[in-house]
N, C-alpha and C positions, 0 to 999 in steps of 0.2 A: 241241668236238672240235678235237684239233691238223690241221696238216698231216700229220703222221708216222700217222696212224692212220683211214687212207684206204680199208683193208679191210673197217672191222666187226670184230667180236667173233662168234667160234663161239658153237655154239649153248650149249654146256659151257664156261662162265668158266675158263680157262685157271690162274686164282689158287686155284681149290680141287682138292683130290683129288676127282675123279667120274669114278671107271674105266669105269660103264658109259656115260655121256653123253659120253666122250672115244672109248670103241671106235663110236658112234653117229655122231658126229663122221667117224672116217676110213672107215666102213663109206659114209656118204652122197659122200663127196669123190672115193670108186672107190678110194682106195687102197689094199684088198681085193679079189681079184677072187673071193666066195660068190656063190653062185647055190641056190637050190631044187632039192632031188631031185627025178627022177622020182617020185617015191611020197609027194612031200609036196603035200599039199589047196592051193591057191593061196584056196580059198572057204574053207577054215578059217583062212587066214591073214585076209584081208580081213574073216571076222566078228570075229573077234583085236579086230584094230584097230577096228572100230566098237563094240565093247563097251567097249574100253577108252577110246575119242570119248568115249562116254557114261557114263565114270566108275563101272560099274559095278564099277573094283578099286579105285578109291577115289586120292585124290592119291600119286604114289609117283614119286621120280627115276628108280627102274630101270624102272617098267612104262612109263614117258614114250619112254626110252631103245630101250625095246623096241620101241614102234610104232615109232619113226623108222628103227630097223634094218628092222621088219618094212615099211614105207613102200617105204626103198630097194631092198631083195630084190622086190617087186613091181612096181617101175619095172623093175628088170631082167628080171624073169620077161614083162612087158608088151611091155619090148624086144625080145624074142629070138622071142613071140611069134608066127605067119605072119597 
């Protein structure tokens, strides 16, 4: 590792096109401000993601990309919270 590269590497290699793992990227950094409707399931998001923990869609860059958007959208939903 140089000195000059002191931050790490995004989760999405910056040296390939990976449009969904690059909107993942700035959806987890806030620099989106989405949030969950009122009328969307937070329990159907969180089974989302534990089906796809467990591989159930099988290895896939977008479904990867997906949980970590659908991660972020529930830190936020967790935040706002009472």
């Amino acid at each position: 590792m140089t000195d000059d590269d002191t931050d790490g590497v995004p989760d999405s290699d910056p040296r390939h096109i990976d449009p969904a793992g690059d909107l993942a990227d700035l959806v987890e950094s806030g620099e989106f401000d989405i949030e969950l409707e009122d009328d969307q399931d937070v329990d159907e998001l969180r089974e989302f993601i534990e089906r796809a923990e467990a591989r159930e869609f099988g290895a896939d860059p977008g479904v990867e990309a997906t949980v970590r958007i659908a991660r972020a959208l529930l830190e936020d939903a967790d935040d706002d919270s009472p």
